[in-house]
C-alpha positions in Angstrom: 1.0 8.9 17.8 2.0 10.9 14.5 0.3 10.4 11.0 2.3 9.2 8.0 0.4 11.3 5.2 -0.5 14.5 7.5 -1.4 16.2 4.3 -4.6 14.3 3.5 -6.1 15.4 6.9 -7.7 18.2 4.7 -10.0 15.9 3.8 -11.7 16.0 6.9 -13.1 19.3 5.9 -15.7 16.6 3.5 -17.7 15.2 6.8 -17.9 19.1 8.4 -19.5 19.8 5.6 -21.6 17.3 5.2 -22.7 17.8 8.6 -23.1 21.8 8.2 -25.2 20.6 5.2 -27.4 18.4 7.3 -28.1 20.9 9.9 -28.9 23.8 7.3 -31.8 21.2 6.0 -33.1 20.3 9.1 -33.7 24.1 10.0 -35.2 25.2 6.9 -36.1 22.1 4.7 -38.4 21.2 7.5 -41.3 23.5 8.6 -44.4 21.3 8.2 -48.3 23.0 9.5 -51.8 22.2 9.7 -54.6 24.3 11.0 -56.5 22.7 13.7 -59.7 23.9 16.2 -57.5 23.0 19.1 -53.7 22.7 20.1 -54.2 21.3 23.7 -53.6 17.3 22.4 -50.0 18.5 21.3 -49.2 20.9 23.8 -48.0 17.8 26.4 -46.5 15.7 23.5 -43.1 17.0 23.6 -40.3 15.3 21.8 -40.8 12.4 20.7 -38.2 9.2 21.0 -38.3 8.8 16.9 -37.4 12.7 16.7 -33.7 11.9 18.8 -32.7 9.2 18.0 -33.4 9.9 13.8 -30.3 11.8 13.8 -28.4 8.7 15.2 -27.4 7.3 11.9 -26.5 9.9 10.1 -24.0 10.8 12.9 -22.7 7.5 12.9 -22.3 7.6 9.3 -20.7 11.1 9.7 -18.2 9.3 12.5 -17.0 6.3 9.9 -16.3 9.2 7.4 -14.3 10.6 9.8 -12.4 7.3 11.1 -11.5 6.0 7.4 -10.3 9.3 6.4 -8.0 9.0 9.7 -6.9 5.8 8.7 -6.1 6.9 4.8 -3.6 9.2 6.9 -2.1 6.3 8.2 -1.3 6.9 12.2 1.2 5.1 13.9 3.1 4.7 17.0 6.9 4.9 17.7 6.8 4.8 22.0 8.9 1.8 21.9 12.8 1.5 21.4 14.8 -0.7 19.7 18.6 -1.5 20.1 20.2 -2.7 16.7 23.8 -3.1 15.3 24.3 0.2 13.0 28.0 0.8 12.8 27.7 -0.4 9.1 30.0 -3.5 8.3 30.4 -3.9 4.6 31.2 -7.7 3.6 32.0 -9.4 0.4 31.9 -13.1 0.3 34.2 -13.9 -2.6 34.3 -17.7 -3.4 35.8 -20.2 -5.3 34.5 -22.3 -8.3 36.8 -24.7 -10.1 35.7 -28.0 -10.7 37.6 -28.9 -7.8 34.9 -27.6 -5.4 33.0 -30.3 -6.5 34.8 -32.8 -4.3 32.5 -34.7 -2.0 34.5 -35.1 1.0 31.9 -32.6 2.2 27.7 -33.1 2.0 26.5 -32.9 -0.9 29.9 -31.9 -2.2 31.8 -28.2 -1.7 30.3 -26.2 -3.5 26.7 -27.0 -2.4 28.1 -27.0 1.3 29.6 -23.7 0.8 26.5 -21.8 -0.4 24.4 -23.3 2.1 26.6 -22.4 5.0 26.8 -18.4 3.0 23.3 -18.2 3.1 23.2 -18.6 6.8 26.1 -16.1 7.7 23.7 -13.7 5.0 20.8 -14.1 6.7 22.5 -14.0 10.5 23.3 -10.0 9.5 20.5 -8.3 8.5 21.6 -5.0 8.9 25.2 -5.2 6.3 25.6 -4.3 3.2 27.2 -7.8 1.5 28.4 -8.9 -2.2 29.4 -12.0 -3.9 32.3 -12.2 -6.0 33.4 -15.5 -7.5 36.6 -17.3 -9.5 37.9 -19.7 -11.0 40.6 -19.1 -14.0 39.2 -15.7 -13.7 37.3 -13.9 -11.6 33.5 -11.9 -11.9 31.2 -10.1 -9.7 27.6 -12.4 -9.0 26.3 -9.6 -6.7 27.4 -5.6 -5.4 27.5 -4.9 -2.1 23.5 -4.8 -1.4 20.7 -4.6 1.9 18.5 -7.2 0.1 18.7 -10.2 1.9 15.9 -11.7 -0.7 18.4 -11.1 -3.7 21.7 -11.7 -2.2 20.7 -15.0 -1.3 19.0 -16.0 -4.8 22.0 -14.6 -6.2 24.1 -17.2 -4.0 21.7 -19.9 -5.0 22.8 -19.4 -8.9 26.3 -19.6 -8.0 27.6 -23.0 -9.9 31.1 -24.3 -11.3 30.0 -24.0 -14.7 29.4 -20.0 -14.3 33.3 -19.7 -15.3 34.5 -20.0 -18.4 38.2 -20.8 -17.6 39.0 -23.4 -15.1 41.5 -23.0 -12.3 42.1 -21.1 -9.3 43.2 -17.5 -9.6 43.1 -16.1 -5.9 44.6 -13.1 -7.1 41.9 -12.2 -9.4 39.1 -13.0 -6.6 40.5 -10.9 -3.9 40.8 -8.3 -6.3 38.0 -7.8 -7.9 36.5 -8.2 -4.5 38.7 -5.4 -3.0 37.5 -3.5 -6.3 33.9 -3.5 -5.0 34.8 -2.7 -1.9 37.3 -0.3 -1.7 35.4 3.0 -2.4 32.6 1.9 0.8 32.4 4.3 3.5 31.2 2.1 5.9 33.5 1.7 9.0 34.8 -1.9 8.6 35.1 -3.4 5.3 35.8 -7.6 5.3 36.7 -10.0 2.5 36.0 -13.6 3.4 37.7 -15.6 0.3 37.2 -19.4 0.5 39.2 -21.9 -1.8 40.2 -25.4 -2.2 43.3 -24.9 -4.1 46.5 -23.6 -5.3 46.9 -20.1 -7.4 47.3 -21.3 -10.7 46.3 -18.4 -13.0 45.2 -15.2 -13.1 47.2 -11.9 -14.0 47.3 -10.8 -10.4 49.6 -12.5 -7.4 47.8 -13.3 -4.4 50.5 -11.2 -2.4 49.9 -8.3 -4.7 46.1 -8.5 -3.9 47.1 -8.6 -0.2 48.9 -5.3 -0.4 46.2 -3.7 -2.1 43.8 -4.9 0.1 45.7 -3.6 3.3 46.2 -0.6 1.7 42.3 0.1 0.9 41.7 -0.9 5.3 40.4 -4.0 4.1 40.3 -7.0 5.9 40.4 -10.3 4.6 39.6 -13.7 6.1 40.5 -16.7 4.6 39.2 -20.2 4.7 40.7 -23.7 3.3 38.3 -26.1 2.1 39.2 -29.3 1.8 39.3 -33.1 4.2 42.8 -34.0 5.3 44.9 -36.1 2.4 42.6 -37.2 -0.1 38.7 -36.6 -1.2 36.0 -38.3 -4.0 36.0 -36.3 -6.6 33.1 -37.1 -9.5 34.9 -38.3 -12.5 33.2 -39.0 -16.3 34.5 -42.5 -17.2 33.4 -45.0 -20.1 31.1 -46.7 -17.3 29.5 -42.8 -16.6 30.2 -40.5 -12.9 32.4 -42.4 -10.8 34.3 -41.2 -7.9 38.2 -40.8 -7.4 40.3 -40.3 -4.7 42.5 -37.3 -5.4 44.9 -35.5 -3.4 43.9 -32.6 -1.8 45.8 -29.3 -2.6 45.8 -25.9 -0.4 47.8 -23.3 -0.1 48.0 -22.8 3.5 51.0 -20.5 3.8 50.1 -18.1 1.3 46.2 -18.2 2.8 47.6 -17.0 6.1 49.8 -14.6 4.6 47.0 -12.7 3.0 44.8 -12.9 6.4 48.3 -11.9 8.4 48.9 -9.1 5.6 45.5 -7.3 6.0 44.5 -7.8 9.4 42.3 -10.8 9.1 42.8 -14.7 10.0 43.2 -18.4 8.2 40.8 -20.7 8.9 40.8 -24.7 8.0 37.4 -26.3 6.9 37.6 -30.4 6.6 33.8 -30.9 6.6 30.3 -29.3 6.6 30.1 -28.6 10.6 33.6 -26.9 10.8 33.0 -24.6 8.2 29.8 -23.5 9.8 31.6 -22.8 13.1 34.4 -20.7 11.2 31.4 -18.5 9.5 30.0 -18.8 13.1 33.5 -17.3 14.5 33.3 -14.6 11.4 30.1 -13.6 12.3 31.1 -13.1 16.0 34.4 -11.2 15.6 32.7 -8.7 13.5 30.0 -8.1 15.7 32.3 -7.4 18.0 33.4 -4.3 16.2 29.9 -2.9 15.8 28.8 -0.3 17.9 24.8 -0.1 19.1 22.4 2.7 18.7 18.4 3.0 19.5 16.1 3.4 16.6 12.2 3.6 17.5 9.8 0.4 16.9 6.6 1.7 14.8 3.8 0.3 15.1 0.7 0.6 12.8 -2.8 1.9 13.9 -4.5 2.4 11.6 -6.4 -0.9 11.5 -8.0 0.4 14.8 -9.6 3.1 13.2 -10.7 0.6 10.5 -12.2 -1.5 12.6 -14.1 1.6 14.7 -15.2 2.6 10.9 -16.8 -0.9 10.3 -18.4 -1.1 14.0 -19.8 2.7 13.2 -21.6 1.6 9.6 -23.0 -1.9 11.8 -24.8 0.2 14.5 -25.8 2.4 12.2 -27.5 -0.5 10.4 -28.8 -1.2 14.3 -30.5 1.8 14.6 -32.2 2.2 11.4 -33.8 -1.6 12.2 -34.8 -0.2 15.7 -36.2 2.4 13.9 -38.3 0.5 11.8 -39.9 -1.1 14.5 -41.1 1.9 16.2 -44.6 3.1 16.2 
């Protein structure tokens, strides 16, 4: 057992001198005397059982003191260990947000399905440092490489197609601007996971050239296809309001698995809601893999314990001054 605050065990010093205070009263605040014709009634007497246990509360009182002045120093235990991942993996999810992620051949639609699935993968490593980066016609940092979880996952929540002000699909961009937030981490393993539904149609960077840099900076990037096989519903504002169209279904597959190839990662194909969550599963495993495990201690907090002797001090004492009461 250690204490947290060691520096406020001074304070200790208050009941020692409460009780030296006590005692110096007792010995010369007390001296009562009257004269009598004979001391033989008082000479078998002896002490009394008022004249023990009277000092009873105010020891008791003198222990809580002591206990709540323990537990202001906050004691706590660290005999147990605890084997976590703590090679340091940093991770930025960089996603895309054209309108076209709002196809429904996945539940609700891609978009939605996509966050969803991220917020699990977040909340599966607790221990990595992960940002969001998303594009569309251009490209923007939602969050920097962060430890809170809480955050990070609000942060995903607010991710939405009509964050961008340019629609399209600029891969390019994405990768890097996420490389950009990435590139200068010292952690050992440093991962990209871009997800689109589309082709590169804009942006003032070239997929490949964001490849290179990425490879260059360690980086490795994983890349995912989103998107069902041949066509998907896609909302569409007609005359007669939303209705849903058929339209064809665009990725880029070579040049996805030329960026994963390039840096060190892998291409992955999502057609619906439960494949994507096995590729992030997949993700999640092959990077785990990589980690390396070290002990860190389990502390435990005690000083409710000493609370709780504190309160059951001040109740006997309440006990004994009752008992006392009653005594002749």
């Amino acid at each position: 057992m250690f204490f947290e605050y060691p520096h406020l065990l001074w304070l200790l010093a208050v009941p020692v001198l409460l009780v030296l205070l006590y005692l110096y009263k007792e010995l010369t605040g007390r001296n009562p005397h009257m004269r009598v014709s004979a001391s033989t009634p008082w000479k078998a007497g002896g002490n009394t059982v008022f004249s023990v246990i009277r000092h009873i509360p105010f020891a008791l009182r003198i222990a809580a003191l002591s206990l709540v002045i323990l537990a202001l120093c906050r004691p706590r235990s660290s005999s147990e260990m605890e084997k976590i991942d703590t090679e340091g993996i940093d991770i930025v999810l960089t996603m895309d947000v054209s309108t076209s992620m709002l196809a429904r051949d996945f539940n609700p639609d891609r978009i939605s399905a996509a966050k969803d699935i991220a917020i699990e993968f977040i909340a599966q490593r607790p221990t990595d440092r992960m940002g969001i980066v998303v594009f569309a016609g251009e490209s923007y940092t939602q969050c920097p490489l962060t430890t809170d979880r809480a955050s990070l996952i609000n942060l995903m929540k607010d991710v939405e197609t009509a964050g961008i002000i340019d629609d399209g699909t600029a891969i390019g961009n994405g990768l890097a601007t996420a490389v950009a937030r990435i590139m200068d981490s010292d952690a050992k393993s440093r991962v990209v996971i871009l997800l689109t539904d589309g082709v590169n149609n804009s942006g003032e960077i070239s997929p490949v050239s964001a490849a290179e840099i990425a490879k260059t900076y360690g980086v490795r990037v994983y890349t995912i296809g989103v998107g069902a096989n041949g066509t998907a519903p896609y909302p569409v504002m007609t005359p007669w309001g939303v209705q849903l169209q058929d339209v064809e279904v665009e990725i880029d597959e070579d040049l996805l698995k030329d960026i994963a190839q390039t840096t060190g990662g892998k291409y992955f194909r999502a057609t619906d809601n439960t494949k994507l969550a096995e590729i992030y599963s997949e993700i999640n495993k092959m990077e785990k893999a990589r980690t390396t495990i070290d002990s860190f201690p389990i502390y435990k907090e005690l000083f409710m314990w000493f609370g709780f002797a504190a309160l059951a001090c001040l109740l006997l004492e309440l006990l004994v001054k009752l008992l006392m009461r009653r005594l002749p």
